[in-house]
MARFIKE-656754 format. One record per residue (C-alpha): residue number from 1; residue in three letters; x, y, z. Coordinates in steps of 0.5 Angstrom, whole numbers, plus 500, padded with zeros to 3 digits. Layout:
! MARFIKE-656754
SITE   k   r   x   y   z
SITE NUM ala   X   Y   Z
...
! end
This chain:
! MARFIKE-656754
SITE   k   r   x   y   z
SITE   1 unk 407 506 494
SITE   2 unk 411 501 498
SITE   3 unk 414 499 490
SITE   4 unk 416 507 490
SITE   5 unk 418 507 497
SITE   6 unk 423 500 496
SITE   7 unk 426 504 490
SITE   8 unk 428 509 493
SITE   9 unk 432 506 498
SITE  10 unk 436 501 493
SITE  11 unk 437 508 489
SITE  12 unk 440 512 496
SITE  13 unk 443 506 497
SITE  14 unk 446 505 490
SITE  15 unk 449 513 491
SITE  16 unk 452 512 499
SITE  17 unk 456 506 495
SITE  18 unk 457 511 489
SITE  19 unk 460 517 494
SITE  20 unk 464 511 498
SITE  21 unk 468 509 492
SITE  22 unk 468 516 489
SITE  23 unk 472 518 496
SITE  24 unk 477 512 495
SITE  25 unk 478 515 488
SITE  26 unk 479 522 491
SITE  27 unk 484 520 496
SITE  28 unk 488 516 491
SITE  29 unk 489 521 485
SITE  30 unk 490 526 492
SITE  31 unk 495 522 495
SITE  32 unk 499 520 487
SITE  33 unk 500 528 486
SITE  34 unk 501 530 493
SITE  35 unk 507 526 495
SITE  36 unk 514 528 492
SITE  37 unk 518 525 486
SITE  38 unk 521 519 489
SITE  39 unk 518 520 496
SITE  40 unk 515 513 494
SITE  41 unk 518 507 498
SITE  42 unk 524 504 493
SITE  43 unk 519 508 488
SITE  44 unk 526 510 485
SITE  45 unk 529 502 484
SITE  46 unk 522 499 482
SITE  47 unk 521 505 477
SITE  48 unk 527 505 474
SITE  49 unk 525 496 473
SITE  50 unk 519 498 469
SITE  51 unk 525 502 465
SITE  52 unk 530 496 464
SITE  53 unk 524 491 461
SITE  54 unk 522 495 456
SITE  55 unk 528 497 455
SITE  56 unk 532 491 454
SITE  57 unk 527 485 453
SITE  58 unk 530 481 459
SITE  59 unk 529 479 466
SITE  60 unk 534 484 471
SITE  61 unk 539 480 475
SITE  62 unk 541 483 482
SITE  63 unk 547 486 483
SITE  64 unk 549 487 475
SITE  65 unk 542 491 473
SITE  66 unk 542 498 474
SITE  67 unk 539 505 474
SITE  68 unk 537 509 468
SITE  69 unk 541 515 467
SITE  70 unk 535 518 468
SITE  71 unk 533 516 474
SITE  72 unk 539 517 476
SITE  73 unk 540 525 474
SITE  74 unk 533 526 477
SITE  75 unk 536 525 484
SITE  76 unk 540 531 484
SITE  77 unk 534 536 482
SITE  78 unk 529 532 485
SITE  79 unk 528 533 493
SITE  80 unk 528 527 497
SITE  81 unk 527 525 505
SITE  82 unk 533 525 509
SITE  83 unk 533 516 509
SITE  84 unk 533 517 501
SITE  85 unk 540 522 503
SITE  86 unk 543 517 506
SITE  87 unk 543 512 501
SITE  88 unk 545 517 495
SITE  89 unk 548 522 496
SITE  90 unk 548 527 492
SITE  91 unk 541 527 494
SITE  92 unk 538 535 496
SITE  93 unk 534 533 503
SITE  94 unk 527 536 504
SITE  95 unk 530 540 509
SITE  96 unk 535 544 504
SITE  97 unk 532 544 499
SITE  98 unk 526 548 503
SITE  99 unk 533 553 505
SITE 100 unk 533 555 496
SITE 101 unk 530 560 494
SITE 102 unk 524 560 490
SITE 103 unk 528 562 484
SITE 104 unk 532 556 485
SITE 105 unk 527 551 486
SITE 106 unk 524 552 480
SITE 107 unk 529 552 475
SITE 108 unk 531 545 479
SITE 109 unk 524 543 477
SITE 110 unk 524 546 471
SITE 111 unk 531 542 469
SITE 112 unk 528 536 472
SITE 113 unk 522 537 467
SITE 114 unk 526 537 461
SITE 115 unk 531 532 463
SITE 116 unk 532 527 455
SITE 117 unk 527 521 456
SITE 118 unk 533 518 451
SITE 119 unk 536 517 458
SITE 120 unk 531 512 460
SITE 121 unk 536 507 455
SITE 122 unk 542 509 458
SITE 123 unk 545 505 464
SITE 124 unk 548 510 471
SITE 125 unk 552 504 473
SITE 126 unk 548 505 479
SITE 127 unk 545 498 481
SITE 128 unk 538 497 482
SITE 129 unk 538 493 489
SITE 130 unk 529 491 487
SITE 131 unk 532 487 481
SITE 132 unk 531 480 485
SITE 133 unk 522 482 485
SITE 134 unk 517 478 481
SITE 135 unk 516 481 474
SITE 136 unk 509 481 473
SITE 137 unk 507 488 476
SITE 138 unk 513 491 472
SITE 139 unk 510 488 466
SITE 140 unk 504 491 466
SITE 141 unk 507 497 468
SITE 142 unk 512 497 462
SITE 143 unk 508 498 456
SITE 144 unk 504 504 459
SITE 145 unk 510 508 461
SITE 146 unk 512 506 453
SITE 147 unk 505 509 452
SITE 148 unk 508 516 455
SITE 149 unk 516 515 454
SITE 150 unk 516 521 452
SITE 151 unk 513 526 457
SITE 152 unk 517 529 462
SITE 153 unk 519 525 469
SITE 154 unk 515 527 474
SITE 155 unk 508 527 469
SITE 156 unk 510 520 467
SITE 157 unk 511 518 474
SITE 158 unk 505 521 476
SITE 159 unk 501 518 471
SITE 160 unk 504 511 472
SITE 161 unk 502 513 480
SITE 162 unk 495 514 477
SITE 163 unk 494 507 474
SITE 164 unk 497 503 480
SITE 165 unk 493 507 485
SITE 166 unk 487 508 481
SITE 167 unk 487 500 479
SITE 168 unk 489 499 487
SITE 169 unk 483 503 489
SITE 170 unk 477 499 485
SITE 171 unk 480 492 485
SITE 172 unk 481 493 493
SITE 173 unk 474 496 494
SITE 174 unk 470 491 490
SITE 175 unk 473 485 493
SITE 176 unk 472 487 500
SITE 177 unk 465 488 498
SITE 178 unk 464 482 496
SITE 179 unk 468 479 501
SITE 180 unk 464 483 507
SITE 181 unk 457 480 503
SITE 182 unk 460 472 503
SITE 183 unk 462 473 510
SITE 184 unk 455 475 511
SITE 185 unk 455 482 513
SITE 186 unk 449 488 512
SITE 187 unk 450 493 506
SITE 188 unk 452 497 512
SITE 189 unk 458 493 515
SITE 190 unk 459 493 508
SITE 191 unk 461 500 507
SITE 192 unk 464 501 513
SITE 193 unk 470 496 512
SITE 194 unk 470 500 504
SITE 195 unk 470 506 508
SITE 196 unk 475 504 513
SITE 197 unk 480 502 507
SITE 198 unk 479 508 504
SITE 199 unk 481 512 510
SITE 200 unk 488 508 510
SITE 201 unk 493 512 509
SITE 202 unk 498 507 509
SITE 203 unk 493 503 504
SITE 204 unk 495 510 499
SITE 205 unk 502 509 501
SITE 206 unk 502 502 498
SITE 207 unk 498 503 493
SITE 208 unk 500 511 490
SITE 209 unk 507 510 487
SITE 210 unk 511 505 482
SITE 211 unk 512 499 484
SITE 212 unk 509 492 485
SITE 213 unk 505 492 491
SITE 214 unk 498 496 487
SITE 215 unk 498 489 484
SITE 216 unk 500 485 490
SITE 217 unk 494 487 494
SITE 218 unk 488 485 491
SITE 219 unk 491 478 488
SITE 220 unk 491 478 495
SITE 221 unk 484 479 497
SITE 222 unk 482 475 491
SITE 223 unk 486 469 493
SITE 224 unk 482 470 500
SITE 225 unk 475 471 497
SITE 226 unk 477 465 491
SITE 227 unk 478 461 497
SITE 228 unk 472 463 502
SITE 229 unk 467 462 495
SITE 230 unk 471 455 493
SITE 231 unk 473 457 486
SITE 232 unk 478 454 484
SITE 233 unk 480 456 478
SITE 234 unk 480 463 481
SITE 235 unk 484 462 486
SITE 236 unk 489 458 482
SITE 237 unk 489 463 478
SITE 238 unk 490 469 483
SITE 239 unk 495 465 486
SITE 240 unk 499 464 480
SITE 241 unk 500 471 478
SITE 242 unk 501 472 486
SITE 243 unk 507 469 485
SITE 244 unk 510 473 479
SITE 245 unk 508 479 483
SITE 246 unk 511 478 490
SITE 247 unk 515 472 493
SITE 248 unk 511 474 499
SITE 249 unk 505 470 496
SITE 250 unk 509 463 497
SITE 251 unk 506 464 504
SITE 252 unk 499 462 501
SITE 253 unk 501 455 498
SITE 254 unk 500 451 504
SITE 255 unk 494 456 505
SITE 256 unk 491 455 498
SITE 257 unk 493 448 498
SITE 258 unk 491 446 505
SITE 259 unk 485 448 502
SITE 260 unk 484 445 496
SITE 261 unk 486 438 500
SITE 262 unk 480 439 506
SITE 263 unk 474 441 500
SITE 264 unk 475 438 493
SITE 265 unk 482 432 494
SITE 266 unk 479 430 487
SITE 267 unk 482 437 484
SITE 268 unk 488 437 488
SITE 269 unk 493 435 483
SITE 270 unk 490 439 477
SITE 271 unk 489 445 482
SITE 272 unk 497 445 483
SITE 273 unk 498 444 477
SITE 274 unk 494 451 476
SITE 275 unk 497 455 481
SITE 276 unk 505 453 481
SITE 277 unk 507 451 474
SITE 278 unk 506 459 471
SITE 279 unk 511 461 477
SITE 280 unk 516 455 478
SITE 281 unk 521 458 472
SITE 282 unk 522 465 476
SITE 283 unk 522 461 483
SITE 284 unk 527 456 480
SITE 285 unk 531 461 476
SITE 286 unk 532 465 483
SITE 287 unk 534 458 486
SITE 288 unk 540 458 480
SITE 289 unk 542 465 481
SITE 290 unk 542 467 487
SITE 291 unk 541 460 492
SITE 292 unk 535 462 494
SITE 293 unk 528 461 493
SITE 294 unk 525 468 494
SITE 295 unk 531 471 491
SITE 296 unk 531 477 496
SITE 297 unk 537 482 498
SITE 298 unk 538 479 505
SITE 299 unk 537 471 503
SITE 300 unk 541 472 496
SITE 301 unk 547 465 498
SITE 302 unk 542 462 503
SITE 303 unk 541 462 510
SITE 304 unk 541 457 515
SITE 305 unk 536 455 519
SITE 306 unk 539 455 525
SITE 307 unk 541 462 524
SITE 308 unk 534 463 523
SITE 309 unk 532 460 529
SITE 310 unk 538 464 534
SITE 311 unk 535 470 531
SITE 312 unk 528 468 533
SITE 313 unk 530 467 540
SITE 314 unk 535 472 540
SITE 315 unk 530 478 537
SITE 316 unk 525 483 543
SITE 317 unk 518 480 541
SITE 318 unk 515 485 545
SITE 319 unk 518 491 542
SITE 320 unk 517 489 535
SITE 321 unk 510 488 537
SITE 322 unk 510 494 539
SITE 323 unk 513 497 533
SITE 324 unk 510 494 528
SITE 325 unk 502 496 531
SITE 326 unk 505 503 531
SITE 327 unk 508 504 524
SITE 328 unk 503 499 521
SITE 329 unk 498 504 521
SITE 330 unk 501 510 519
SITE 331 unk 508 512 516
SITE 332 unk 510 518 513
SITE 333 unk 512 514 506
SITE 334 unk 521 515 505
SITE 335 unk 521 521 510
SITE 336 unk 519 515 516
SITE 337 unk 514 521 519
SITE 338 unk 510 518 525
SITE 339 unk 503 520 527
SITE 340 unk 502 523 534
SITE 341 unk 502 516 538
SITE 342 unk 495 518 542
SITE 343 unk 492 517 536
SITE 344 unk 495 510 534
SITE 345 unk 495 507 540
SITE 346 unk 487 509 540
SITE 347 unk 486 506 533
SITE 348 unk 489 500 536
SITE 349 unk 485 500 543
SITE 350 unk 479 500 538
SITE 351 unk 482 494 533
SITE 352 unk 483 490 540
SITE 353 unk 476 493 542
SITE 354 unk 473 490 535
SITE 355 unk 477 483 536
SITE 356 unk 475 482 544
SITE 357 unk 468 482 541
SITE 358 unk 469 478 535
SITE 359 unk 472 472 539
SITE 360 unk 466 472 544
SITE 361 unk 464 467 539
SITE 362 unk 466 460 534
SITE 363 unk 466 464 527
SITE 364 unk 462 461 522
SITE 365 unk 466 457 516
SITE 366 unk 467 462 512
SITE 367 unk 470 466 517
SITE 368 unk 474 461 519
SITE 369 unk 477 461 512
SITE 370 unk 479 467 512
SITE 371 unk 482 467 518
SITE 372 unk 486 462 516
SITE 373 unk 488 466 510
SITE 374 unk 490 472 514
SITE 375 unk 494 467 519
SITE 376 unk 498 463 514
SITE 377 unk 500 471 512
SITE 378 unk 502 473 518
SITE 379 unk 507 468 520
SITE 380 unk 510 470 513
SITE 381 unk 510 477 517
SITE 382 unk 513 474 522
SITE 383 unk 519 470 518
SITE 384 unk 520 476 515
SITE 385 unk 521 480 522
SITE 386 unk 526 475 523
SITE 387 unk 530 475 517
SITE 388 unk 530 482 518
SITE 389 unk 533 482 524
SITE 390 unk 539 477 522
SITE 391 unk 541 481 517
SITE 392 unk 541 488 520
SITE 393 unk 546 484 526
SITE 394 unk 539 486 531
SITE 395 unk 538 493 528
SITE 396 unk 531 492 525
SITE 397 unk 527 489 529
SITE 398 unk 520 489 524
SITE 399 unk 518 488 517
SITE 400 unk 516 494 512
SITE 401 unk 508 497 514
SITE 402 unk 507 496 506
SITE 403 unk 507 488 507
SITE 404 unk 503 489 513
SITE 405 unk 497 492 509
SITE 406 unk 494 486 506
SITE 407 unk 492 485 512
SITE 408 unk 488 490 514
SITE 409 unk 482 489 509
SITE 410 unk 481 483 511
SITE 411 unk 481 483 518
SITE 412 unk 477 490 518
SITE 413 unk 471 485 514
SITE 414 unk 472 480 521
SITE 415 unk 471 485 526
SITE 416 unk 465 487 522
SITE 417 unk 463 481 524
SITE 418 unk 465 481 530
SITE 419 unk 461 488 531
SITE 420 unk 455 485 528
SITE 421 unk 454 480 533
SITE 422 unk 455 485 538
SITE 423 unk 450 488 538
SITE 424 unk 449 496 541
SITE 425 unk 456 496 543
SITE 426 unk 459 493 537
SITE 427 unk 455 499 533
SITE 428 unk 458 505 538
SITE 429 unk 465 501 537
SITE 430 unk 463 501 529
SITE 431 unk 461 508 530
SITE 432 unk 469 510 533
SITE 433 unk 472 507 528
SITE 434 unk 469 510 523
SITE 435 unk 470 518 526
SITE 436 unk 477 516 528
SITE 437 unk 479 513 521
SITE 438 unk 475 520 518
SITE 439 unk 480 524 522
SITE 440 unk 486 521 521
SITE 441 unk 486 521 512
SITE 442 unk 484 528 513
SITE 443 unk 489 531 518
SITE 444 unk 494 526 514
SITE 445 unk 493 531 509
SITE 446 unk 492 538 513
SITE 447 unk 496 537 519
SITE 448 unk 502 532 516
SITE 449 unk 504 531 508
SITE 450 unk 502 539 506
SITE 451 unk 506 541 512
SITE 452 unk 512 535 511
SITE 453 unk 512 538 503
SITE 454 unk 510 545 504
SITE 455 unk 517 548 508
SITE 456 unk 513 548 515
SITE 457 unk 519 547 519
SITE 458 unk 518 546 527
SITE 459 unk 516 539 528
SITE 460 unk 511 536 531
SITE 461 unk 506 540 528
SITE 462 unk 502 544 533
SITE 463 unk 495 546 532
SITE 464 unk 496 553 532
SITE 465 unk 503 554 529
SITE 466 unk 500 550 523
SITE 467 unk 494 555 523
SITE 468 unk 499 561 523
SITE 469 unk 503 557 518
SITE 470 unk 497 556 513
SITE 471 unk 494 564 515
SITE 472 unk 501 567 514
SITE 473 unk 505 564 508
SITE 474 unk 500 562 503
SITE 475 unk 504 564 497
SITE 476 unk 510 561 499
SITE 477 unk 507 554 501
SITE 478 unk 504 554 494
SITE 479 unk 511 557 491
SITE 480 unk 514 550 495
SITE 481 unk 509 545 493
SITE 482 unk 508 547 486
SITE 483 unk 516 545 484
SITE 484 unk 516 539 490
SITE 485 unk 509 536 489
SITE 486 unk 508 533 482
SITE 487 unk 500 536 482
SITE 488 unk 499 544 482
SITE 489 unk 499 546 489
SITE 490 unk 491 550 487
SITE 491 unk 489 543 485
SITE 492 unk 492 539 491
SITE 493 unk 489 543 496
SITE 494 unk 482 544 492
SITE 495 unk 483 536 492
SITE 496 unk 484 537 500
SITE 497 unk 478 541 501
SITE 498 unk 474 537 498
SITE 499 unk 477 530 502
SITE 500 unk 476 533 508
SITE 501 unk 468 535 507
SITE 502 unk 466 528 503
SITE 503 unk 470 525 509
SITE 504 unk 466 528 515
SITE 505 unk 459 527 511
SITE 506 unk 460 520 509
SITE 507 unk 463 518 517
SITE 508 unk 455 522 519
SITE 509 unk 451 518 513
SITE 510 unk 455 511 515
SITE 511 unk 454 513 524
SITE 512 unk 447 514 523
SITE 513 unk 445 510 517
SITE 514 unk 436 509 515
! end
């Protein structure tokens, strides 16, 4: 009887991890067929470099490779957020765009639908401003968009943002597993830092459209655990393919090898060997091309460390910090939509709560690792806030919430920490968070992105507007959705349906756990 009863609970705890994970495939393929053709951040540019490697068999160089005819035609058919407009012209904003009628709509979608895939070979003369990245996200890419050359656009689209939020999705949830248990973590703290994740939205954002970061986040997660569990060769290896994926990874050298050093110095030099080698041709090609190390668009000639250390001094920390927690944890893809600031600040209330009882106490070794891990990065973020502020003469003053992201997994898995310790309050602080992230994935979709690219035109949303809105135009929200969403519109809110009902059900079974 007690063998029975053992099982039954490893069986009902194999099927809460199940429906956990299955809630983060539901969110990613949802998030890939809700958000528009393009509305992806630089979905364009980064689509248009898968294109350019299949095409031409060569690395791009900024400032001479441009966009295909393709993507460059799509703009004119395609709606786009109001930033998109301002930066190609040609562009119709979400706004006009919404003002057509439905016989208009639908013959730009079919015209998008039956553009010529040949004008993937053929150049615009519109450069590609993302031509300085590392090349190994797009390589990946390169040859499954070949695989599906010759379906329409917005289906081929979507199925590389399938394959980049899926692969994102599994890679990101088991790491974080497996980090949560090298930390020490119950099976339930476990699952709520998978949950919380899942729940992200800005984790959909970073992951749910072409470009490179769907790789660049578990590499980074996997430099992290590599590192917490001592393989090296693993951790050499992440680093190296971190490295070909975003110049951002050269933040975790000083980490990586710090490491090294501290536990196995013996290895130190083969492990160097390992992890830079593979990457030094790319780093020393954009030193060539564009005297920079990184290669990117505001560094591109160099820049002076005493500009850097002006614009330190000179750049309003508090209000970038400010900034930064605010669009770090919600931001409404290209269109740059916010969520309402009560909620957001309530989720980094908790996340100061979570922190407040994590630092009571001296953090194990692991823990300290980690921490290390995510404090080499958040100096690179730090960097590149400065950077960004000497660029743009004091206009910018943080750096992109997609780069902010990779923190987000390992720090939840050390506030869990942190909660576990604690006790019954970090259990109810556990408990808050897990209904507060519970609400925003799901108001993301009902209250925020169907609204946003379905015509609800008063903005802010208002609850009892948006009831009206659903109730009272439902015909014309699906006539909208279905030429501006790349998923049917019927299959998007069953999709949403469904999320909304997993959510609130594995929020109560992870509050109240057997």
């Amino acid at each position: 009887m007690y063998r029975s009863y053992n099982e039954g609970l490893l069986r009902a705890s194999r099927n809460l991890r199940a429906a956990v994970f299955a809630f983060g495939a539901l969110n990613a393929v949802l998030y890939a067929g809700l958000t528009p053709l393009w509305e992806g951040f630089d979905e364009p540019f980064h689509y248009a470099y898968v294109q350019q490697l299949w095409r031409t068999r060569s690395l791009p160089v900024q400032r001479h490779t441009c966009l295909s005819e393709e993507v460059w035609q799509s703009f004119t058919l395609a709606p786009a957020s109001y930033l998109v407009k301002r930066n190609v012209s040609m562009a119709t904003s979400f706004d006009d765009y919404f003002r057509l009628d439905a016989a208009e709509r639908q013959s730009r979608r079919r015209q998008l639908e039956q553009l010529d895939p040949k004008l993937a070979a053929v150049e615009s003369g519109c450069p590609n401003y993302e031509s300085q990245q590392a090349p190994l996200a797009y390589a990946v890419l390169g040859p499954i968009n070949r695989l599906w050359s010759a379906t329409p656009l917005p289906g081929r689209v979507f199925r590389l943002r399938l394959v980049c939020a899926l692969a994102a999705w599994l890679a990101a949830g088991l790491l974080v597993w497996r980090i949560g248990g090298l930390l020490g973590l119950a099976e339930i703290h476990r699952l709520t830092a998978v949950f919380l994740l899942y729940c992200s939205q800005m984790f959909y954002v970073t992951t749910a459209h072409v470009a490179n970061d769907w790789l660049a986040l578990p590499l980074f997660l996997l430099v992290l655990e590599s590192a917490i569990s001592l393989r090296l060769w693993s951790l050499a290896l992440a680093l190296a393919a971190g490295l070909l994926t975003k110049a951002y990874f050269l933040a975790m050298i000083p980490f990586a090898l710090g490491l090294v050093l501290w536990r196995r110095p013996r290895q130190a030099a083969g492990f160097a060997i390992l992890a830079l080698a593979p990457a030094a041709p790319w780093y020393a090609r954009n030193v060539i091309l564009y005297h920079d190390l990184s290669g990117q668009q505001q560094t591109i000639g160099g820049v002076s460390l005493f500009a850097l250390l002006h614009s330190a001094i000179e750049l309003p920390w508090i209000d970038s910090i400010f900034a930064t927690a605010r669009t770090a944890l919600w931001e409404g893809n290209s269109s740059a939509t916010t969520f309402g600031a009560t909620t957001i600040w309530l989720m980094v209330a908790l996340l100061i709560g979570g922190a407040c009882l994590y630092f009571r106490h001296r953090p194990p070794v692991a823990e300290r690792v980690l921490l290390a891990g995510v404090g080499c990065f958040a100096a690179a973020l730090a960097y590149s806030v400065v950077m960004l502020f000497h660029a743009s003469h004091g206009a910018e003053i943080t750096t992109a919430p997609w780069y902010i992201e990779l923190l987000q997994p390992p720090v939840l898995c050390l506030l869990l920490a942190g909660m576990a310790r604690a006790g019954r309050i970090g259990e109810w602080l556990r408990r808050g968070m897990l209904w507060l992230w519970t609400y925003v994935i799901c108001a993301t979709y009902v209250a925020k992105l169907i609204p946003l690219y379905g015509g609800y035109a008063a903005r802010p949303v208002r609850f009892l507007e948006m009831l009206r809105w659903y109730g009272g135009s439902f015909s014309e929200i699906a006539s909208i959705l279905n030429t501006a969403a790349l998923l049917p519109a019927t299959v998007l809110l069953a999709l949403t349906a469904a999320v909304v009902v997993a959510g609130a059900s594995l929020a109560a079974r992870l509050s109240f756990p057997r």
